[in-house]
Wavefront OBJ file of the C-alpha trace (Angstrom):
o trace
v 103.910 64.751 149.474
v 100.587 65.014 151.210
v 96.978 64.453 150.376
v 93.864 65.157 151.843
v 90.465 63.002 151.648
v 87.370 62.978 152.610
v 84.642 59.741 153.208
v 81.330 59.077 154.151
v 81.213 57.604 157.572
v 79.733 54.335 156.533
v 81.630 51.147 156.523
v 81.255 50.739 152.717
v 83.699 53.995 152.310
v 86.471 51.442 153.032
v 87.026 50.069 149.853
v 87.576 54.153 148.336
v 89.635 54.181 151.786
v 91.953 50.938 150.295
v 91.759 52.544 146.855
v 93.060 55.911 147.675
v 96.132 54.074 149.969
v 97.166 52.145 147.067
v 97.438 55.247 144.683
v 99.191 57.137 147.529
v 101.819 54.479 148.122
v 102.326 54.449 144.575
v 102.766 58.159 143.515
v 104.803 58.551 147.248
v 106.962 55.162 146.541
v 105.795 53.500 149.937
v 106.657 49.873 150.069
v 103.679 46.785 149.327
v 104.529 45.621 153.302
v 104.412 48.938 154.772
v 101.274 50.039 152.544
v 99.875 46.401 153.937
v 100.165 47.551 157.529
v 98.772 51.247 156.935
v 95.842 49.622 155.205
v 94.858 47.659 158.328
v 95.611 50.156 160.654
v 93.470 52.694 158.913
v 90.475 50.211 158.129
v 90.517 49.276 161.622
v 90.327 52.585 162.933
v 87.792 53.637 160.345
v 85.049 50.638 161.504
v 85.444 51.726 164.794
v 84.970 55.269 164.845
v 81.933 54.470 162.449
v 80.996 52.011 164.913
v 81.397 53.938 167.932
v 81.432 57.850 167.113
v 78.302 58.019 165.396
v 75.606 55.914 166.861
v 72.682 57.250 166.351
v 74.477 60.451 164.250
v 73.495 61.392 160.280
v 75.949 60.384 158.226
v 78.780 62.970 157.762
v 82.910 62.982 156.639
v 85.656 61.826 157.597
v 88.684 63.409 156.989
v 92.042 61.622 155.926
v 95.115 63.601 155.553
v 98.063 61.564 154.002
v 101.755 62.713 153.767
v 105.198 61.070 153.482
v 108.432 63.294 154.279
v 112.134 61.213 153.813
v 110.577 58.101 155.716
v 107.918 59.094 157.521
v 104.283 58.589 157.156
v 101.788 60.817 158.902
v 98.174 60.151 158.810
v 95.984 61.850 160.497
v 92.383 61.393 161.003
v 89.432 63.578 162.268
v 85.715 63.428 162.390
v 82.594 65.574 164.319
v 81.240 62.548 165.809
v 80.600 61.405 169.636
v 83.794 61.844 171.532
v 85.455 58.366 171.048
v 89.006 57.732 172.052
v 89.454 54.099 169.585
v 93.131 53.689 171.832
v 91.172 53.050 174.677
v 91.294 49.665 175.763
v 89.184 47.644 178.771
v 92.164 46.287 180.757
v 89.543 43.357 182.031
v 89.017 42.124 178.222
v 93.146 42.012 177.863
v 93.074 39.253 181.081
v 90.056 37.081 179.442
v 90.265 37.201 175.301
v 87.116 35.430 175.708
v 85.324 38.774 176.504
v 86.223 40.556 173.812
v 84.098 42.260 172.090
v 84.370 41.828 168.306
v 87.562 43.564 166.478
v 88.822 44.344 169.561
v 92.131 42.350 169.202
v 92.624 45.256 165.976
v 93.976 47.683 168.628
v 97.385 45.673 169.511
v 97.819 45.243 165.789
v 97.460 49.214 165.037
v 100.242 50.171 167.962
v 101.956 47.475 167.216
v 102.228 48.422 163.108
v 102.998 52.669 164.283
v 105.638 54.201 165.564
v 103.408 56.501 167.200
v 99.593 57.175 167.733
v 97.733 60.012 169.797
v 94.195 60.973 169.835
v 93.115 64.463 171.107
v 89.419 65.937 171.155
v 89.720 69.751 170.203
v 86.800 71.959 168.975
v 83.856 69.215 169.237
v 86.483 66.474 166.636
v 88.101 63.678 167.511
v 91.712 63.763 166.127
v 94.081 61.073 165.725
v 97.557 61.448 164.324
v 99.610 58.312 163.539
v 103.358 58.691 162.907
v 105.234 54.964 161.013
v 108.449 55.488 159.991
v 109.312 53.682 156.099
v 111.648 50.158 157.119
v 114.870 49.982 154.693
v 115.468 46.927 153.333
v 118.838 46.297 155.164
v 116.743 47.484 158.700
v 114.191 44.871 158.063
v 116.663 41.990 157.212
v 118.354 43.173 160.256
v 115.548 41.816 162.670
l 1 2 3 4 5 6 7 8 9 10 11 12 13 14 15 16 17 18 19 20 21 22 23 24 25 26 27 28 29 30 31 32 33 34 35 36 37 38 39 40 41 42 43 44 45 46 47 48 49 50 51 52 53 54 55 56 57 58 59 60 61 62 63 64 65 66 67 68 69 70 71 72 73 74 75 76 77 78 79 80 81 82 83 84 85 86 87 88 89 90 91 92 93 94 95 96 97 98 99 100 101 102 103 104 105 106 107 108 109 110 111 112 113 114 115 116 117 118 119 120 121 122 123 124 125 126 127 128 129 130 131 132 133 134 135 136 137 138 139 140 141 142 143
């Protein structure tokens, strides 16, 4: 199954964002914990490209593309907006938590919540594909 969507690049798209998860995990059968964890992932990454990628910028899309094959799920993400890596971390604010800067601590929750997560710039957009394989039941009792 995949799906493709397409938001405003203004934090209040993230509510349509949440809606159109929840209808996905439904119609793909994803699980309530693993839709919890795509959720945050995706909000978290969505504030921060607004946030970052289009200071100063018109308002334009953002494009979501959705898909679930066996157990994976692939999202993939891609905007025109400033070139603006979200993975990239300052290794000084991972020594002093005091420093930083708000939603920051959002990116060791993301990596830690995918299986895999890569962000290319090609042809003036900012790409990022994020790979999370479904947990079985027995897997997830396992750990």
């Amino acid at each position: 199954m995949k799906k493709k969507y397409q938001y405003p690049t203004v934090i209040q798209s993230i509510a349509s964002i949440r809606n159109d998860l929840e209808a996905f995990a439904e119609t793909s059968g994803i699980p309530e914990s693993e839709l919890r964890q795509i959720t945050l992932v995706v909000e978290e990454l969505f504030s921060k490209i607004v946030r970052f990628a289009f200071t100063g910028k018109d308002q334009q899309l953002l494009e979501i593309t959705l898909s679930k094959a066996d157990r994976e799920i692939t999202l993939e993400m891609v905007d025109k907006g400033e070139e603006f890596n979200p993975l990239e971390t300052n290794p000084e604010q991972l020594m002093d938590p005091a420093s930083i800067d708000e939603g920051g601590m959002g990116l060791s929750l993301i990596k830690a919540f995918c299986d895999s997560i890569s962000y290319t710039r090609e042809e003036q957009k900012n790409i990022l594909l994020i790979k999370k394989m479904i947990r079985g039941q027995a897997e997830t009792e396992a750990q």
